[in-house]
C-alpha positions as CSV (number, residue, x, y, z in Angstrom):
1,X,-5.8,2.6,-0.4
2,X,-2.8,2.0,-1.9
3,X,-1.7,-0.8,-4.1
4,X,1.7,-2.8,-3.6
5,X,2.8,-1.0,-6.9
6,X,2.8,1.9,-5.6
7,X,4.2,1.0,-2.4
8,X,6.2,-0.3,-4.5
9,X,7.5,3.0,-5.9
10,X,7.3,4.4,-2.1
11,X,6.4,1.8,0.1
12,X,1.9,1.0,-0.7
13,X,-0.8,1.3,0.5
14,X,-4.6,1.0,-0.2
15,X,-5.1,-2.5,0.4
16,X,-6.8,-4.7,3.4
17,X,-8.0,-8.0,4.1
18,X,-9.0,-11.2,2.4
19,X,-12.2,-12.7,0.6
20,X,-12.8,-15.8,-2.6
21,X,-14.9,-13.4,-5.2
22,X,-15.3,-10.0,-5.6
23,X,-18.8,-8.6,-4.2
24,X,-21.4,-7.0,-5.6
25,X,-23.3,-4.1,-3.7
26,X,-26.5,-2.3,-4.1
27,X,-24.9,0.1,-6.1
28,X,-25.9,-1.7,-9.6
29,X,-21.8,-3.1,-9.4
30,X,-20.8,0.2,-10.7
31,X,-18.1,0.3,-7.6
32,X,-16.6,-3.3,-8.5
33,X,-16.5,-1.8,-11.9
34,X,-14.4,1.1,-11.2
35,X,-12.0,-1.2,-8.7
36,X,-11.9,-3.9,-12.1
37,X,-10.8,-0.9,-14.1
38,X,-7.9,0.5,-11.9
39,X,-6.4,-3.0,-11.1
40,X,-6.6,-3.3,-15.4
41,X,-4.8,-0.1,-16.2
42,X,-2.2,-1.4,-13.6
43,X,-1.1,-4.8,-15.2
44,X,1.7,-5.6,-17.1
45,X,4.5,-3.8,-15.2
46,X,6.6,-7.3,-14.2
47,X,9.1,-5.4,-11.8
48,X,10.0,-2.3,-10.2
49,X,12.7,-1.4,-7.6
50,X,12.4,2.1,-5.5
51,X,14.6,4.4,-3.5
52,X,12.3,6.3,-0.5
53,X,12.7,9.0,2.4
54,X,10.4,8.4,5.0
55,X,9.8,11.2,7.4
56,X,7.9,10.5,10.5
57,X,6.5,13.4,12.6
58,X,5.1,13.4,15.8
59,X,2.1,15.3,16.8
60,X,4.3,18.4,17.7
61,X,5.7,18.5,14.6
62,X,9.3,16.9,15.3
63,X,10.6,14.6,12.5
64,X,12.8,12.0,11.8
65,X,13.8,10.7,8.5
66,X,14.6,6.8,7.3
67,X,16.0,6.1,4.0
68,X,14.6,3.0,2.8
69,X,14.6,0.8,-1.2
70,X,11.9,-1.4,-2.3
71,X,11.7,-4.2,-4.7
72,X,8.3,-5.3,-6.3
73,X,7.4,-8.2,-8.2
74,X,4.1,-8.8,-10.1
75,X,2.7,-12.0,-9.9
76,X,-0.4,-12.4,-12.2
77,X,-3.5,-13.8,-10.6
78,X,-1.9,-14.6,-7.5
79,X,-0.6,-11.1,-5.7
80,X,2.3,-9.3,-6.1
81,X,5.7,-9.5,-3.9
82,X,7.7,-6.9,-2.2
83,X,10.9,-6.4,-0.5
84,X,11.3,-3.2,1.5
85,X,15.0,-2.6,3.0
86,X,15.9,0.1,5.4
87,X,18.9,2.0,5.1
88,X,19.6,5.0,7.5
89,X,19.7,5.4,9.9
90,X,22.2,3.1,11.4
91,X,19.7,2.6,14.3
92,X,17.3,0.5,11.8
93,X,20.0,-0.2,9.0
94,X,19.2,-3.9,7.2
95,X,15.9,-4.2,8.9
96,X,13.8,-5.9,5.8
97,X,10.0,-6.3,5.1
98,X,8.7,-8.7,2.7
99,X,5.4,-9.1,1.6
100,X,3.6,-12.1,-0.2
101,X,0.1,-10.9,-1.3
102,X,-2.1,-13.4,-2.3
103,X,-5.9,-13.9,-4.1
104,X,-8.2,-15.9,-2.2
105,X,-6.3,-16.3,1.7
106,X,-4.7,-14.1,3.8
107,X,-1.3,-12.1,3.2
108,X,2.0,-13.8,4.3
109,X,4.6,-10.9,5.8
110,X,7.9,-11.5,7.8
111,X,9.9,-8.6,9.2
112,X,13.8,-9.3,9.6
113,X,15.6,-7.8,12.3
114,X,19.3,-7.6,12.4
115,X,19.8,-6.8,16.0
116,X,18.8,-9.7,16.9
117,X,19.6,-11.8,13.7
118,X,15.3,-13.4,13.9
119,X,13.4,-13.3,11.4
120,X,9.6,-12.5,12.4
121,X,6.4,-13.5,10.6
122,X,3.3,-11.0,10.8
123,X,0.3,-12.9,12.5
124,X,-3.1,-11.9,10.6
125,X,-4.4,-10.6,13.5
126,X,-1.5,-8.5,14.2
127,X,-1.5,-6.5,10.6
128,X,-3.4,-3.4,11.4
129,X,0.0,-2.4,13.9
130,X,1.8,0.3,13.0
131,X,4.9,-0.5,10.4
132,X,8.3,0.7,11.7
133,X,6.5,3.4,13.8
134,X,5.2,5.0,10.6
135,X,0.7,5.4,10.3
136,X,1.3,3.2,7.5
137,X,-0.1,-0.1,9.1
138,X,1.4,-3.5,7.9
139,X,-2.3,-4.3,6.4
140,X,-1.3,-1.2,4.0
141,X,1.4,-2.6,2.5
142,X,0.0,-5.5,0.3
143,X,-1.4,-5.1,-2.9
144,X,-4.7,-4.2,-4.2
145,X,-6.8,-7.3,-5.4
146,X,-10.3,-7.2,-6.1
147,X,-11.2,-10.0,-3.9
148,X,-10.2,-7.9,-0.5
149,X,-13.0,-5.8,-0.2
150,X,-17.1,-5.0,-1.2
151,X,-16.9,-1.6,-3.9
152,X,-19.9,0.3,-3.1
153,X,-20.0,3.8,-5.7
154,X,-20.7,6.9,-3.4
155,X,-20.6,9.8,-5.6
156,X,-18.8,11.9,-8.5
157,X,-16.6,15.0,-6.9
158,X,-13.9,17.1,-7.8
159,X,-10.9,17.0,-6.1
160,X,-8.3,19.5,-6.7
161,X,-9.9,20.1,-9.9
162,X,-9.8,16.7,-10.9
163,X,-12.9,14.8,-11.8
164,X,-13.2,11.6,-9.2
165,X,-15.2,8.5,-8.6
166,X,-15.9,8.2,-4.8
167,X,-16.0,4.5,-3.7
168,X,-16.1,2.7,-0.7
169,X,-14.2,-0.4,0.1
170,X,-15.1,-2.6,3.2
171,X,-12.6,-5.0,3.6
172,X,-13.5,-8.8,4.0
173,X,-10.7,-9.3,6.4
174,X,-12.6,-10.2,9.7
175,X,-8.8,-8.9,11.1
176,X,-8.3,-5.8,9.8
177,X,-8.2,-1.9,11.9
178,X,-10.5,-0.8,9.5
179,X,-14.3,-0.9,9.3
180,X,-14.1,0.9,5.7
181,X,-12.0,3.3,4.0
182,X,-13.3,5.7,1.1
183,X,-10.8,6.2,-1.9
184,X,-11.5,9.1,-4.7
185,X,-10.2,7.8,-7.8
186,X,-9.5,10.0,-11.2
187,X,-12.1,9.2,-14.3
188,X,-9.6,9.7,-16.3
189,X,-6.5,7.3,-15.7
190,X,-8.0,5.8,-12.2
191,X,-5.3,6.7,-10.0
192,X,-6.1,6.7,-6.5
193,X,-5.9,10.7,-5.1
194,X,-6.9,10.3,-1.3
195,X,-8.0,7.6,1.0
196,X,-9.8,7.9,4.0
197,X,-9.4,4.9,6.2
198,X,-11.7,4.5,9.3
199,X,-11.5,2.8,12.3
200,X,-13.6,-0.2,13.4
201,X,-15.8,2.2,15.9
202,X,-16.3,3.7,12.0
203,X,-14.4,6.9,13.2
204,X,-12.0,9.0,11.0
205,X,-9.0,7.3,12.3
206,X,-6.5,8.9,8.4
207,X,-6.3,10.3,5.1
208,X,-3.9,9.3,3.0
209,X,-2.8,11.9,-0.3
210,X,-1.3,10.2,-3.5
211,X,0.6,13.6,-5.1
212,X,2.7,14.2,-7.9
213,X,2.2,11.3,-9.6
214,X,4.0,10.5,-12.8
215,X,3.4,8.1,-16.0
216,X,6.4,5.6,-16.5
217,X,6.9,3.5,-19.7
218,X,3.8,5.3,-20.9
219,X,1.0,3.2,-19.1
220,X,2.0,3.4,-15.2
221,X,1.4,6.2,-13.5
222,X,2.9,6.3,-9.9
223,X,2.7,8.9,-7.1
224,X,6.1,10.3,-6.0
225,X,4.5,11.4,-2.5
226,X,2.5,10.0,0.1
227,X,1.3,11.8,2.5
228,X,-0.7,9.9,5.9
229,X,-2.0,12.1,8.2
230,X,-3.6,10.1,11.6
231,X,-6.5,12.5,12.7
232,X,-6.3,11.0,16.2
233,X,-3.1,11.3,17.1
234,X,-2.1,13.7,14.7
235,X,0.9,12.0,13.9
236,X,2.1,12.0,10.4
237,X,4.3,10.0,7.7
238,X,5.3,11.0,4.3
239,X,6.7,8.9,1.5
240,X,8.9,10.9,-1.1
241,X,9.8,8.7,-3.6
242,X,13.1,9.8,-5.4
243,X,13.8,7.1,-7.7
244,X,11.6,4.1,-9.9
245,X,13.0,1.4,-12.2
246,X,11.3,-1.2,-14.1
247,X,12.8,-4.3,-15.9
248,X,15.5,-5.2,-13.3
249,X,14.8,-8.8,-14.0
250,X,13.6,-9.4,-10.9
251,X,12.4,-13.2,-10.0
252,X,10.4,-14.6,-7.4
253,X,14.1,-16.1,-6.1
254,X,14.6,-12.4,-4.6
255,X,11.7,-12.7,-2.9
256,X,11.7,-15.7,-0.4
257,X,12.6,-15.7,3.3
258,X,15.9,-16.1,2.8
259,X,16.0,-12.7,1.0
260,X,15.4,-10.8,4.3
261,X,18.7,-11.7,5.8
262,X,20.9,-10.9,2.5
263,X,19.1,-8.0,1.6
264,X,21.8,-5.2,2.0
């Protein structure tokens, strides 16, 4: 899955649910000790801001595109913040999303609309729904803490060419679409290279691809496309990420609920 980081350079993704404490599994704890790892390497960015073409396709292959920035905040030990606007087209222009993640208790999420000038909060229950008509679900969109899942190590595999860890995550959330989803990881930097999410009959419901990822201010690394492809349906969204900056001095002002109907 994807963390809010790198949602936060496109969007997301890879993260579900809610828990207290990380749990171990009968894998020796090697998987908890790979997740540990990857949320490490990924500390210490403070802020980011994002510009973003989504294309949606349908399953015949028609698509439609949605020009969208997003601001991200890292708050240590708690969960990071992010405000996604939408820009084009004028159909959806000034719609906003922001996310609070949080450690320990569920995700808070509001989506402003400016058709009708309300500003709606995401119910738990409702988070596995589809966000903005995109097979990114609004359970995607928050960031990756440890505490949201059991790690259970699969396997080692190559994946185009690159050596991976396999792991499973099962997410604690008792609300969540997903029974489990299965994320290869490099060994090398520990970014996350594909997810496959499965739904709660523990079908393959998507895969997600993390591609052309590059390293900012030499520790970050951060995919510049995501590609979500819904097996079921076989609709599709893609995340092309044309722009990332760090250090805007962002603060957690820019983040409350207020933010949604100012964002422009």
């Amino acid at each position: 899955m994807v963390n809010r980081k790198m949602m936060g350079a496109a969007l997301l993704c890879c993260s579900l649910g809610f828990g207290s404490l990380p749990l171990l599994a009968d894998d020796g704890g090697k998987g908890l000790t790979i997740a540990q790892e990857r949320k490490q390497r990924d500390e210490g960015w403070a802020d980011s801001d994002s510009k973003t073409t989504m294309v949606l396709r349908n399953a015949q292959g028609a698509e439609s595109k949605r020009e969208i920035r997003t601001l991200s905040l890292e708050i240590k030990d708690e969960g990071d913040k992010g405000l996604t606007i939408f820009d084009e087209p004028k159909d959806v222009r000034g719609t906003a999303f922001l996310n609070h993640s949080h450690v320990g208790k569920p995700d808070d999420q509001w989506l402003y609309l400016p058709a009708v000038k309300r500003v709606k909060r995401i119910a738990s229950r409702n988070k596995s729904g589809p966000f903005m008509g995109s097979e990114f679900a609004y359970e995607d969109l928050s960031s990756f803490e440890l505490d949201k899942f059991k790690f259970t190590y699969l396997r080692d595999e190559t994946l185009q060419d690159v050596p991976a860890f396999v792991v499973e995550q099962t997410p604690t959330d008792e609300f969540s679409g997903y029974s489990k989803t299965i994320a290869w990881i490099d060994q090398k930097d520990y970014k996350v290279l594909k997810v496959e999410y499965y739904d709660k009959k523990n079908a393959l419901l998507k895969t997600l691809q993390m591609l052309d990822y590059q390293l900012y201010l030499n520790k970050f690394w951060r995919p510049l496309k995501l590609s979500m492809v819904n097996h079921q349906t076989g609709k599709s969204t893609d995340l092309l990420v044309h722009e990332i900056q760090f250090g805007k001095g962002r603060t957690e002002a820019d983040f409350d609920t207020n933010a949604l109907m100012r964002a422009k």
